[in-house]
N, CA, C, O and CB atoms as a CASP TS submission, in Angstrom:
PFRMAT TS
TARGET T0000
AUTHOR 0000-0000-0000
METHOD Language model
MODEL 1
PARENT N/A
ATOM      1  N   UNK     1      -0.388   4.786   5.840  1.00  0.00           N
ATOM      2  CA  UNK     1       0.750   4.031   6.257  1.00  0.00           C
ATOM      3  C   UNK     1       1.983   4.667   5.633  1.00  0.00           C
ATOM      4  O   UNK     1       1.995   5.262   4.556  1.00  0.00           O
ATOM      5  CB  UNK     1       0.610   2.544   5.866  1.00  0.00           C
ATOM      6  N   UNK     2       3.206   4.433   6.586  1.00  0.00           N
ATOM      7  CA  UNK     2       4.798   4.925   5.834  1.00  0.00           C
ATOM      8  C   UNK     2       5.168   4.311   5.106  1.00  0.00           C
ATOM      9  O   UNK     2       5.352   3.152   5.476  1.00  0.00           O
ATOM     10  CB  UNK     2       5.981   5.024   6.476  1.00  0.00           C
ATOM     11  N   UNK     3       5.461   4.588   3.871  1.00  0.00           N
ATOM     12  CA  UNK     3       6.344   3.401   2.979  1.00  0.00           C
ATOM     13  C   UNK     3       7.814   3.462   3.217  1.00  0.00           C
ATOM     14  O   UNK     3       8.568   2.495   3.119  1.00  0.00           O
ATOM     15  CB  UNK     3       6.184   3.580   1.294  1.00  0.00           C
ATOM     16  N   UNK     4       8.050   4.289   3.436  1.00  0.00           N
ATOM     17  CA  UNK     4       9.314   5.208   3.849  1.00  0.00           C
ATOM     18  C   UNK     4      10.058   3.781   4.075  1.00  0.00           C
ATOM     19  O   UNK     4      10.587   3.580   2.982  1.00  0.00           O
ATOM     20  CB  UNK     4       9.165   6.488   5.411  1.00  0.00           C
ATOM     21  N   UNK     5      10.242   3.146   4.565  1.00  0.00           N
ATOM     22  CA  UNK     5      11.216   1.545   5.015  1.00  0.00           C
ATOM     23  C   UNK     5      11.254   0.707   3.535  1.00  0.00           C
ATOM     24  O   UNK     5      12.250   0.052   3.228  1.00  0.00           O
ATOM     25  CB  UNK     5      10.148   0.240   6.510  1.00  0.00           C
ATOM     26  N   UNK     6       9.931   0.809   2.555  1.00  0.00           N
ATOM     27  CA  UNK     6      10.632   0.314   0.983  1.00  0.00           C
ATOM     28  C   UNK     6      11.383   0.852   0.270  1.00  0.00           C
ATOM     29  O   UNK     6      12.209   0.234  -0.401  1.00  0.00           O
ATOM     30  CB  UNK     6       9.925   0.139   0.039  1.00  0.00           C
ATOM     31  N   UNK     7      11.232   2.347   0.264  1.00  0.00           N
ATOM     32  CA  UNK     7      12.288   2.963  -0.672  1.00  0.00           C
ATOM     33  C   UNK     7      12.199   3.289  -1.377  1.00  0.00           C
ATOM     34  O   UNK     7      13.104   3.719  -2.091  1.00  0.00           O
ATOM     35  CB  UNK     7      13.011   2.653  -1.056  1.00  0.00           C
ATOM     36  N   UNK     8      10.093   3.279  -1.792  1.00  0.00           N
ATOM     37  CA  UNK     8       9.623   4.017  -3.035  1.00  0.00           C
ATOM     38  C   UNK     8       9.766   5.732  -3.081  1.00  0.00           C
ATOM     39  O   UNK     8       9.055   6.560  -2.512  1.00  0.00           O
ATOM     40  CB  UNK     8       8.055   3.626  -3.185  1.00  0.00           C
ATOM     41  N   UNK     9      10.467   5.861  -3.607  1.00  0.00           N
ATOM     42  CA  UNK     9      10.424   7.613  -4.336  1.00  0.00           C
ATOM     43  C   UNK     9       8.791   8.244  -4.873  1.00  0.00           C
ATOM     44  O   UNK     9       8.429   9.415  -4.990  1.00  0.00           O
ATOM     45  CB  UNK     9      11.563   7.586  -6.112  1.00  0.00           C
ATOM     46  N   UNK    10       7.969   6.862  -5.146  1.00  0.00           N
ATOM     47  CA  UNK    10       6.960   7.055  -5.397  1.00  0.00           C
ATOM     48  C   UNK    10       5.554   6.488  -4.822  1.00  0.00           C
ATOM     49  O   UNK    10       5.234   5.311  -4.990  1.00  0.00           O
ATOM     50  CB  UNK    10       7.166   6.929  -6.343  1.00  0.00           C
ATOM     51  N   UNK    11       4.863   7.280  -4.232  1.00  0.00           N
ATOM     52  CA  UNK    11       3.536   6.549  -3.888  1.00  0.00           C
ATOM     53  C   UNK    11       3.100   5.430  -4.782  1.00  0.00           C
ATOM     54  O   UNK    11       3.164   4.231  -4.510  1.00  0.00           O
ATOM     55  CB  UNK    11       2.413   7.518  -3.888  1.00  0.00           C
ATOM     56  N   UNK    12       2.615   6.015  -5.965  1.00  0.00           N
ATOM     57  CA  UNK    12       1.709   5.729  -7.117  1.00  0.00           C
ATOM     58  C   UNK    12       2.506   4.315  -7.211  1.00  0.00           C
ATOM     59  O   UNK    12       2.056   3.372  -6.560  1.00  0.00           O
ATOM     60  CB  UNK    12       1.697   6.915  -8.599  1.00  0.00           C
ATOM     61  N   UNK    13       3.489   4.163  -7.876  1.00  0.00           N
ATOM     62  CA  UNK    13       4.343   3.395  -7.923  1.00  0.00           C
ATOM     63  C   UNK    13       4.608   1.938  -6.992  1.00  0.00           C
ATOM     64  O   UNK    13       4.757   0.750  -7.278  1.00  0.00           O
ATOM     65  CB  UNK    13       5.141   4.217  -7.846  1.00  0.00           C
ATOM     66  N   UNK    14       4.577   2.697  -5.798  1.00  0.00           N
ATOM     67  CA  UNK    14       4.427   1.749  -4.493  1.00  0.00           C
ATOM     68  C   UNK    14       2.757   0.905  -4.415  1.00  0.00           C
ATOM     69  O   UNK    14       2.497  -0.230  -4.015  1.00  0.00           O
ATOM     70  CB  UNK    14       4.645   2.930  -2.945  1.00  0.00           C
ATOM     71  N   UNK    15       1.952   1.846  -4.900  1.00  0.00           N
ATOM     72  CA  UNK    15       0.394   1.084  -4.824  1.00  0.00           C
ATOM     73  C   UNK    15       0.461   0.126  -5.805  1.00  0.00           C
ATOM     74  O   UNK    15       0.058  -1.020  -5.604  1.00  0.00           O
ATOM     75  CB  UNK    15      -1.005   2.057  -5.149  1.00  0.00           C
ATOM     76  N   UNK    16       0.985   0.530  -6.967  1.00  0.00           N
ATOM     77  CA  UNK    16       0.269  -0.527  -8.196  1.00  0.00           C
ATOM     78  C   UNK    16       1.160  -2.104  -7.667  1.00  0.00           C
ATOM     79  O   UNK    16       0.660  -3.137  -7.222  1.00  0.00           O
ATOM     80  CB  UNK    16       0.834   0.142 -10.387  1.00  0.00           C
ATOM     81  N   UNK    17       2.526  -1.793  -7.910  1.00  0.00           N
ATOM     82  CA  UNK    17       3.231  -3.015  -7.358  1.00  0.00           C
ATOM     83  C   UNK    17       2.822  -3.721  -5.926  1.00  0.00           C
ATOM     84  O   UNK    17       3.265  -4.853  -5.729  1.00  0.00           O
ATOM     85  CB  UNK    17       4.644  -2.608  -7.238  1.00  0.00           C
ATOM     86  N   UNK    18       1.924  -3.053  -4.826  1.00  0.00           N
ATOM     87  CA  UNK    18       1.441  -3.838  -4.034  1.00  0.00           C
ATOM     88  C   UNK    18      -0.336  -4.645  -4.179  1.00  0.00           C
ATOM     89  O   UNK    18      -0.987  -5.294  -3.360  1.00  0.00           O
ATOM     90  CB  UNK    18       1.688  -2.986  -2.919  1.00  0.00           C
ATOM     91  N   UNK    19      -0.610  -4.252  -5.480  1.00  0.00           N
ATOM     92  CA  UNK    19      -1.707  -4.243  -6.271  1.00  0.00           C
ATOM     93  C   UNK    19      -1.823  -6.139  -6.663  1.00  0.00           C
ATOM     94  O   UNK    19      -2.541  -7.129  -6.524  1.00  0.00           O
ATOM     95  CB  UNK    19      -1.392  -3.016  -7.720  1.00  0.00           C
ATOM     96  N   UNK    20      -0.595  -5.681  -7.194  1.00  0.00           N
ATOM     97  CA  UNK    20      -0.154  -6.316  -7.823  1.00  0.00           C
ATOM     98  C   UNK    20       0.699  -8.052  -7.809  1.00  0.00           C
ATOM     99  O   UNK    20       0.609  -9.008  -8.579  1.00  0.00           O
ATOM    100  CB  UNK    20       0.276  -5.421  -8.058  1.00  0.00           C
ATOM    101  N   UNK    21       1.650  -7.775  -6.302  1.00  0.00           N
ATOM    102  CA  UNK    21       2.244  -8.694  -6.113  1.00  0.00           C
ATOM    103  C   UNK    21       1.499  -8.829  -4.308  1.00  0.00           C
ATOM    104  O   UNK    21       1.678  -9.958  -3.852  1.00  0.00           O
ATOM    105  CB  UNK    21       3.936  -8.436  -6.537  1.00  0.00           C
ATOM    106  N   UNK    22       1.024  -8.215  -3.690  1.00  0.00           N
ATOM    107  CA  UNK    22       0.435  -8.492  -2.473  1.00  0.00           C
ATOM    108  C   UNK    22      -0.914  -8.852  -2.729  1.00  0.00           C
ATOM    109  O   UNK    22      -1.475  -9.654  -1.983  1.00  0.00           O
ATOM    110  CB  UNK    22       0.533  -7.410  -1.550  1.00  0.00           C
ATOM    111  N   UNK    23      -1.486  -8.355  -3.687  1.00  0.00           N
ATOM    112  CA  UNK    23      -3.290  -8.194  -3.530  1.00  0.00           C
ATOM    113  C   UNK    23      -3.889  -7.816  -2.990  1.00  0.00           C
ATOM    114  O   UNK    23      -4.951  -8.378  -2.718  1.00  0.00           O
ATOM    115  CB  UNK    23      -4.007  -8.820  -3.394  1.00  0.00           C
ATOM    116  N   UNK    24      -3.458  -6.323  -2.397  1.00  0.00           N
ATOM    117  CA  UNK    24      -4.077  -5.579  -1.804  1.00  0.00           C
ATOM    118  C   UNK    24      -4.279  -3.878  -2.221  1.00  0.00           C
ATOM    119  O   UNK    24      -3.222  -3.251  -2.292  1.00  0.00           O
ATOM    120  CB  UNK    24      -3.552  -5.855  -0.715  1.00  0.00           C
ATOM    121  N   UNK    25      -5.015  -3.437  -2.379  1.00  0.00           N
ATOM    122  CA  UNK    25      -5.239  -2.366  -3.005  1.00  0.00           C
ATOM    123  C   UNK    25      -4.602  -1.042  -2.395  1.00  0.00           C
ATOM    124  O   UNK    25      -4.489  -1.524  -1.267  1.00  0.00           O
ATOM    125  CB  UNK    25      -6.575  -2.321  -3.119  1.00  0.00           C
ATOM    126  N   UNK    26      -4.164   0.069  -2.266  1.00  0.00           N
ATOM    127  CA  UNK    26      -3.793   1.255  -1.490  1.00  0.00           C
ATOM    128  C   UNK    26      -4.175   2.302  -2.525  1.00  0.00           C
ATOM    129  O   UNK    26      -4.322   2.149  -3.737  1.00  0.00           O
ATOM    130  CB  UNK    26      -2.186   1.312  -0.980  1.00  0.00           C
ATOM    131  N   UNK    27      -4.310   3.463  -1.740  1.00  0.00           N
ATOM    132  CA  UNK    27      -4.672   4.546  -2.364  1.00  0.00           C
ATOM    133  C   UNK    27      -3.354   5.560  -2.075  1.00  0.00           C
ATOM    134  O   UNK    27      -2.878   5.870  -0.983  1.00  0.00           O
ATOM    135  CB  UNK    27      -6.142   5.032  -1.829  1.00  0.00           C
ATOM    136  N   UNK    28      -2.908   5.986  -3.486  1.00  0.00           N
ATOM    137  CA  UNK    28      -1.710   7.035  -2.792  1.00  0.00           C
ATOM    138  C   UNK    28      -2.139   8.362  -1.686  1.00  0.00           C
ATOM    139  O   UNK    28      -3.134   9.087  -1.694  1.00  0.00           O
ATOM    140  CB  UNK    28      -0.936   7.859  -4.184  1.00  0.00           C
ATOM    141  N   UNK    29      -1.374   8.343  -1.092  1.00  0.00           N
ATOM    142  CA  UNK    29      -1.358   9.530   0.125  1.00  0.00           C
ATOM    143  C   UNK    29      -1.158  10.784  -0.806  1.00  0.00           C
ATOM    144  O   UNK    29      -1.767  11.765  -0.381  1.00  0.00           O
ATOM    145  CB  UNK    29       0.077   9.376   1.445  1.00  0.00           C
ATOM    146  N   UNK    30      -0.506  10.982  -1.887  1.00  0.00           N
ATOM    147  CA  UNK    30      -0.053  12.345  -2.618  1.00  0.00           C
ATOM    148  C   UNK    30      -1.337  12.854  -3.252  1.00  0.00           C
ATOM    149  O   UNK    30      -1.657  14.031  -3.420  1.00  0.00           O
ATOM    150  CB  UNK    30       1.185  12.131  -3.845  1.00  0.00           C
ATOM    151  N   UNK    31      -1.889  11.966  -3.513  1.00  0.00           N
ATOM    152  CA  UNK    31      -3.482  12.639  -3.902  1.00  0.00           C
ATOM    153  C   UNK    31      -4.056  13.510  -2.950  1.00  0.00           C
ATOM    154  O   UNK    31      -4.443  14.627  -3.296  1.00  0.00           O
ATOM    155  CB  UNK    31      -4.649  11.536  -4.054  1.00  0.00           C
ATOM    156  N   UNK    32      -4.142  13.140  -1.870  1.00  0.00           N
ATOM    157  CA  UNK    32      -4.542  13.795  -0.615  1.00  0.00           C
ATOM    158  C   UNK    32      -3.987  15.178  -0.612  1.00  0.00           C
ATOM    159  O   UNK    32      -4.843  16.059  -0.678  1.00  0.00           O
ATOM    160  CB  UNK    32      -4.059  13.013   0.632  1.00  0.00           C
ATOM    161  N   UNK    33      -2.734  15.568  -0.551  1.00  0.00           N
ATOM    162  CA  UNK    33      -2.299  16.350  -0.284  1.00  0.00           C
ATOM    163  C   UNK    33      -1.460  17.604  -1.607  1.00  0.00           C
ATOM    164  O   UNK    33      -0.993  17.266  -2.695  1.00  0.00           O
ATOM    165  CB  UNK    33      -1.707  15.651   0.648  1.00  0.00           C
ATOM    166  N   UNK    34      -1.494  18.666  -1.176  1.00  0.00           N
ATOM    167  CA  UNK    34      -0.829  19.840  -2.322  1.00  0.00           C
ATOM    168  C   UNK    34       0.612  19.811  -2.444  1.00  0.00           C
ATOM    169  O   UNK    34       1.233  19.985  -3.493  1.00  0.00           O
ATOM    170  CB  UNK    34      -1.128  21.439  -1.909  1.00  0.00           C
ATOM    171  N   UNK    35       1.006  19.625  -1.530  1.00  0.00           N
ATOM    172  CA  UNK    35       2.554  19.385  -1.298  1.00  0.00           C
ATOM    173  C   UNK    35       3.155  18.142  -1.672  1.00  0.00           C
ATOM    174  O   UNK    35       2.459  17.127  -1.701  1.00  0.00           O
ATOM    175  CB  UNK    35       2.887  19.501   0.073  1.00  0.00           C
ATOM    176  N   UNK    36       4.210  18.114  -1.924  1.00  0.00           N
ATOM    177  CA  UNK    36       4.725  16.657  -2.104  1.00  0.00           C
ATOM    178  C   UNK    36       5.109  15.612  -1.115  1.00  0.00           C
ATOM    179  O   UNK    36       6.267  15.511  -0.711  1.00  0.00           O
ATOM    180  CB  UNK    36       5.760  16.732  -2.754  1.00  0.00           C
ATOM    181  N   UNK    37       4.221  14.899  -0.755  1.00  0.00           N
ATOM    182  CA  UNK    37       3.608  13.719  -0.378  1.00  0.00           C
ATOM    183  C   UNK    37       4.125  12.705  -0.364  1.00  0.00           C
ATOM    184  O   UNK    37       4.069  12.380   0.822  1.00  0.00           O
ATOM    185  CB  UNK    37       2.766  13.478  -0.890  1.00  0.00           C
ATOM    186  N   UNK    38       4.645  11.895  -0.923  1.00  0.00           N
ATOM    187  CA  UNK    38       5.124  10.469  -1.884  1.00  0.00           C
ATOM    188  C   UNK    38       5.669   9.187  -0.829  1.00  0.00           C
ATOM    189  O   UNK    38       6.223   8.186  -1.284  1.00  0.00           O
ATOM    190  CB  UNK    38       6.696  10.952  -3.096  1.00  0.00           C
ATOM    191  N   UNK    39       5.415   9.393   0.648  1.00  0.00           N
ATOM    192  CA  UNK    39       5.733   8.593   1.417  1.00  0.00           C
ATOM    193  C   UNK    39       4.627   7.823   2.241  1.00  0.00           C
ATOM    194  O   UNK    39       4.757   7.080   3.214  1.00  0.00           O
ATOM    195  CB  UNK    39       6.549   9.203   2.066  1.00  0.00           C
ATOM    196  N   UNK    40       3.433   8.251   1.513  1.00  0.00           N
ATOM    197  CA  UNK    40       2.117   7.319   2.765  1.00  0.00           C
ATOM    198  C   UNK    40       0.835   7.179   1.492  1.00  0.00           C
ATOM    199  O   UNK    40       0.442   7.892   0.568  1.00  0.00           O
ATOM    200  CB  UNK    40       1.270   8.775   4.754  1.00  0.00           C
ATOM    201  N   UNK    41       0.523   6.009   1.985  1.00  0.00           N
ATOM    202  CA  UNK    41      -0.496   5.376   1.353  1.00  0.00           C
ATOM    203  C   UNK    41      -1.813   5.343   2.349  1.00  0.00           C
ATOM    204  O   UNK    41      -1.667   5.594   3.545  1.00  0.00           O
ATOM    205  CB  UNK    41       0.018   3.958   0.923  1.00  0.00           C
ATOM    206  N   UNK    42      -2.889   5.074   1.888  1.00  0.00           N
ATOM    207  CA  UNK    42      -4.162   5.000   2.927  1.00  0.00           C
ATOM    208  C   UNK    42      -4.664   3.795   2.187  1.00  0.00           C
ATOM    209  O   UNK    42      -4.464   3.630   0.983  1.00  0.00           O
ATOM    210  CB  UNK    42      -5.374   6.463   3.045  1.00  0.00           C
ATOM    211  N   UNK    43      -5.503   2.735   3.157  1.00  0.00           N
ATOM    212  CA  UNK    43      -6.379   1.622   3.118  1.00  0.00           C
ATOM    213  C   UNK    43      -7.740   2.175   3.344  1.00  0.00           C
ATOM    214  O   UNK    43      -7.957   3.147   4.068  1.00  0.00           O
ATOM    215  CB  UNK    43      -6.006   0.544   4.139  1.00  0.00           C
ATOM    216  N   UNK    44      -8.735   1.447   2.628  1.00  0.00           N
ATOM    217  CA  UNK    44     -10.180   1.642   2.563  1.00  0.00           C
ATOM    218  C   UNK    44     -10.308   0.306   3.384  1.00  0.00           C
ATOM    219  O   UNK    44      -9.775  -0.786   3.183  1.00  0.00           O
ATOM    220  CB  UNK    44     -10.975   1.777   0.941  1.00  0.00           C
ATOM    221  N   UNK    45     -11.385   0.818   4.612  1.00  0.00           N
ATOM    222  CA  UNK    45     -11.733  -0.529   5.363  1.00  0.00           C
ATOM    223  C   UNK    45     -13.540  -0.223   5.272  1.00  0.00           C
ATOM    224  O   UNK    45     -14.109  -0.476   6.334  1.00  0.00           O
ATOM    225  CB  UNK    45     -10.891  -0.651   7.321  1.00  0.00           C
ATOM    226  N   UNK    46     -14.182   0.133   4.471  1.00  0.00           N
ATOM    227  CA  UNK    46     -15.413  -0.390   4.384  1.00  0.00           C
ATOM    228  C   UNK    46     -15.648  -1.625   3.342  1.00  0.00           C
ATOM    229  O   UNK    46     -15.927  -1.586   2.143  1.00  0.00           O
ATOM    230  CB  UNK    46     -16.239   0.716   4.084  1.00  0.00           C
ATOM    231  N   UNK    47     -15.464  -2.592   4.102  1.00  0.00           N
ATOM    232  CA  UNK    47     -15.593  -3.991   3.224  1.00  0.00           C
ATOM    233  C   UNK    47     -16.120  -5.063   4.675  1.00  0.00           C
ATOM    234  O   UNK    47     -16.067  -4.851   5.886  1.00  0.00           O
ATOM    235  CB  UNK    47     -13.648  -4.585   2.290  1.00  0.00           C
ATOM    236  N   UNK    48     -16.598  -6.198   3.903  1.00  0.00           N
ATOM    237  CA  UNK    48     -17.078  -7.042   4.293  1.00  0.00           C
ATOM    238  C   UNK    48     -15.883  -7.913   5.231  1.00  0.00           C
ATOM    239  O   UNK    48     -14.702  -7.904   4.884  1.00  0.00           O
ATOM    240  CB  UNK    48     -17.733  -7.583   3.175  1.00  0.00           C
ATOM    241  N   UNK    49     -16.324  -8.599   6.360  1.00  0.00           N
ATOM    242  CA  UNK    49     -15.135  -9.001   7.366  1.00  0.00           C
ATOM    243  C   UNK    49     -14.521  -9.939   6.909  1.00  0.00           C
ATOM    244  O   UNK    49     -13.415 -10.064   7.436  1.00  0.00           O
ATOM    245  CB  UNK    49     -15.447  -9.398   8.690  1.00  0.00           C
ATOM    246  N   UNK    50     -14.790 -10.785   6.026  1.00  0.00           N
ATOM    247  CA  UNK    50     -14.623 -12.018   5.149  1.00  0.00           C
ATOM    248  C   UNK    50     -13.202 -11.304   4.199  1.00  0.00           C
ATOM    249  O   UNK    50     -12.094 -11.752   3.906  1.00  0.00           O
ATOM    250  CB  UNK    50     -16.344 -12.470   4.074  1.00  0.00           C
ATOM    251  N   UNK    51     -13.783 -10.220   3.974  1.00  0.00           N
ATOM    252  CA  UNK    51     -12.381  -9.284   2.277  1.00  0.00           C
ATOM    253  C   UNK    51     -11.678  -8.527   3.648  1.00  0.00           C
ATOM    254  O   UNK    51     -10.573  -8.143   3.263  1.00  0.00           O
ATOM    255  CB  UNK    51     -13.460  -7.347   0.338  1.00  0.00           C
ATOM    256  N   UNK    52     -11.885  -8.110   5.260  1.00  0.00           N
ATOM    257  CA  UNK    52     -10.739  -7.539   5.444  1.00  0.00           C
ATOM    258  C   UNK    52     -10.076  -8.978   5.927  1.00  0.00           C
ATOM    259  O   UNK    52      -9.081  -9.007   5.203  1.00  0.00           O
ATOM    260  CB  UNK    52     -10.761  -6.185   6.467  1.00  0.00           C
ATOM    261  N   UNK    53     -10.053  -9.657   6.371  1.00  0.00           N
ATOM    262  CA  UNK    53      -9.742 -10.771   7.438  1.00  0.00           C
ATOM    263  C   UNK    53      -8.636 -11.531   5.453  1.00  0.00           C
ATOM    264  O   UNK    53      -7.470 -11.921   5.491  1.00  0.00           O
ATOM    265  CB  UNK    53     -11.924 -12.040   8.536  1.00  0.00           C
ATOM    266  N   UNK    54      -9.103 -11.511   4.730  1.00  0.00           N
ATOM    267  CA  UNK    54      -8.068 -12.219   3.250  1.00  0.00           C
ATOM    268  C   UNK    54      -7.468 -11.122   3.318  1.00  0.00           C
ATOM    269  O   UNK    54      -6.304 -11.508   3.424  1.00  0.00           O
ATOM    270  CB  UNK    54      -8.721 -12.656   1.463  1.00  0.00           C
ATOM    271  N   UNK    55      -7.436 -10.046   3.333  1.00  0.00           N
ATOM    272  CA  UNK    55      -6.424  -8.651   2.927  1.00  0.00           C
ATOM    273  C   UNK    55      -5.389  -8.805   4.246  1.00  0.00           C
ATOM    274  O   UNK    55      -4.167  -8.699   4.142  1.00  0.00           O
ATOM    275  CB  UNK    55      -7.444  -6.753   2.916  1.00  0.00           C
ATOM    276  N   UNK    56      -5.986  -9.030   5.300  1.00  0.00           N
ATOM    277  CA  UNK    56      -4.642  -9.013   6.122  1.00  0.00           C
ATOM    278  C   UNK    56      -4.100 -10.652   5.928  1.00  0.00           C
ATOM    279  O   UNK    56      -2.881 -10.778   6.045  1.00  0.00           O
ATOM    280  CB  UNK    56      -4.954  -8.528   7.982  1.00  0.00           C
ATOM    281  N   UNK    57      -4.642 -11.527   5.732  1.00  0.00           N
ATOM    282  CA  UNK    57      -3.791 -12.823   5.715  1.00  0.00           C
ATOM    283  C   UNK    57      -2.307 -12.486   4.660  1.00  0.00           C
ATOM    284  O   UNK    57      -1.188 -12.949   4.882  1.00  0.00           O
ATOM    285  CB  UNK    57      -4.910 -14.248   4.988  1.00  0.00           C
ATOM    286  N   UNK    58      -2.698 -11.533   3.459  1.00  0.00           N
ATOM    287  CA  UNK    58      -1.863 -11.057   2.108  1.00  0.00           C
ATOM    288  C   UNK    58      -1.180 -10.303   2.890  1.00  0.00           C
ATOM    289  O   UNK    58      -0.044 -10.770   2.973  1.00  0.00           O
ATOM    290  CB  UNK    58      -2.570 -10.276   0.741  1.00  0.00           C
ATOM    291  N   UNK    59      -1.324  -9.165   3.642  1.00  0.00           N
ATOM    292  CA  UNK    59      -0.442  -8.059   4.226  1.00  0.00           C
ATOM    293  C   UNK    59       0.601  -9.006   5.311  1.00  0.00           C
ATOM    294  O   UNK    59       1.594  -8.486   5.821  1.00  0.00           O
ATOM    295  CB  UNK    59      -1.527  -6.716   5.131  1.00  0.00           C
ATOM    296  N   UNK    60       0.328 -10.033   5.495  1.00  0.00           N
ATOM    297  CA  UNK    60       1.095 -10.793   6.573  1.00  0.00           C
ATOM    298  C   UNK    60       2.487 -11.240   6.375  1.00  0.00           C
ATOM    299  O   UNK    60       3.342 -11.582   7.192  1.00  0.00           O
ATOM    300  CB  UNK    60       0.409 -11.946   6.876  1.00  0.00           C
ATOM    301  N   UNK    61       2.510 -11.124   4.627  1.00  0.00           N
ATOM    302  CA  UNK    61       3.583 -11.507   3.767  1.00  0.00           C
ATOM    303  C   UNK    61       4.374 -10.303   3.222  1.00  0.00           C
ATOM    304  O   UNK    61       5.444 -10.555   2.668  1.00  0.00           O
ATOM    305  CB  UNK    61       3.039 -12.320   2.643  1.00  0.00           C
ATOM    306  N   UNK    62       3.959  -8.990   3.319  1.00  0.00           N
ATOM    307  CA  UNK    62       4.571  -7.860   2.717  1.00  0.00           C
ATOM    308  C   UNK    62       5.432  -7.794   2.367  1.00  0.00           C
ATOM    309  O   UNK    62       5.730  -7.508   1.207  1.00  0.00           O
ATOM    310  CB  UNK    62       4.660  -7.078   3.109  1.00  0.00           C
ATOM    311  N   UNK    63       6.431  -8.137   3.619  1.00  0.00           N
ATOM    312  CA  UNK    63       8.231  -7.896   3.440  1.00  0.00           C
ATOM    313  C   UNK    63       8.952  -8.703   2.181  1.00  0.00           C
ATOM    314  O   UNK    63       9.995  -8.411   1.596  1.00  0.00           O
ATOM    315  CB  UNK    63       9.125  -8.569   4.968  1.00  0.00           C
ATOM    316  N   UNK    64       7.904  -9.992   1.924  1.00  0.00           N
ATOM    317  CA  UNK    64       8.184 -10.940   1.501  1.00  0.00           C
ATOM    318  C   UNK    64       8.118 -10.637   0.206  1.00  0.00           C
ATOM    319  O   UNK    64       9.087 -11.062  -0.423  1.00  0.00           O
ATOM    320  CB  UNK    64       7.588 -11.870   1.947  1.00  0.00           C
ATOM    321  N   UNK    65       7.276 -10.020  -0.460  1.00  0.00           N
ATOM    322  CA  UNK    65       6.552  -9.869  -1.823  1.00  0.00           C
ATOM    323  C   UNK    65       7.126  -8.734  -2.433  1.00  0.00           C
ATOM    324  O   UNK    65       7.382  -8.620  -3.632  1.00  0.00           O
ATOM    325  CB  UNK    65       4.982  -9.685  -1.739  1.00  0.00           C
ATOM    326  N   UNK    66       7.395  -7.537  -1.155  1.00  0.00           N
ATOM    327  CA  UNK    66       7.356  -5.977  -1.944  1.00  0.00           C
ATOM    328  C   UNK    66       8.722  -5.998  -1.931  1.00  0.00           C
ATOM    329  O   UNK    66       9.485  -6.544  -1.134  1.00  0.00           O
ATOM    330  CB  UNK    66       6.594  -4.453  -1.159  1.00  0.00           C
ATOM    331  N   UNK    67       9.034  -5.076  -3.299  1.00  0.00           N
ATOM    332  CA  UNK    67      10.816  -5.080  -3.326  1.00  0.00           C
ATOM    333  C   UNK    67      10.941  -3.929  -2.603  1.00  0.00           C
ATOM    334  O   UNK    67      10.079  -3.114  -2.276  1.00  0.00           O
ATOM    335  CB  UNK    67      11.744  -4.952  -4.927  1.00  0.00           C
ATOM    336  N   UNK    68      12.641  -3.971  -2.298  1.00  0.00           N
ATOM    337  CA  UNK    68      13.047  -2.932  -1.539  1.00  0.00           C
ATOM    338  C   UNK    68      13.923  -1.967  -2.460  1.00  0.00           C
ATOM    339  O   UNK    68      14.706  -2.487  -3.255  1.00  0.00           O
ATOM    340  CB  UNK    68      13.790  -3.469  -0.307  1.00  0.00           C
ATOM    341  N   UNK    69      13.851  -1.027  -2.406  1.00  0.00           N
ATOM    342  CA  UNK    69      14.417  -0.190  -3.492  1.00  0.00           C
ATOM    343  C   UNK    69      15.255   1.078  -3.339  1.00  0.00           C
ATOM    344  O   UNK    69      15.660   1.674  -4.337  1.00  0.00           O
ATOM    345  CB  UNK    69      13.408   0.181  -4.200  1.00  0.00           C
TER
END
């Protein structure tokens, strides 16, 4: 996903605080890649339908929770 619309300078940064105040986990995108990265995060969807179906009820609120920066 783009974070690019919050305003994080930083992936890493952007995951823990959505960790954190959304309850939802992300993996930075800059890991992935050699180059500098710092604008996309990736979701793990091997989980049970019960943990994705609560993860999106939390993602429903995003705008709401994540600061803009």
């Amino acid at each position: 996903m783009d974070i690019s619309e919050f305003g994080y300078d930083n992936d890493l940064e952007f995951c823990e605080d959505m960790t954190r105040l959304v309850g939802v986990a992300t993996v930075p995108g800059s890991s992935f890649f050699r180059e500098p990265v710092n604008n996309l995060v990736r979701f793990h969807f091997a989980k049970q339908d019960s943990t994705l179906y609560a993860a999106l009820n939390r993602l429903e609120f995003i705008r709401k929770k994540m600061p803009y920066k």
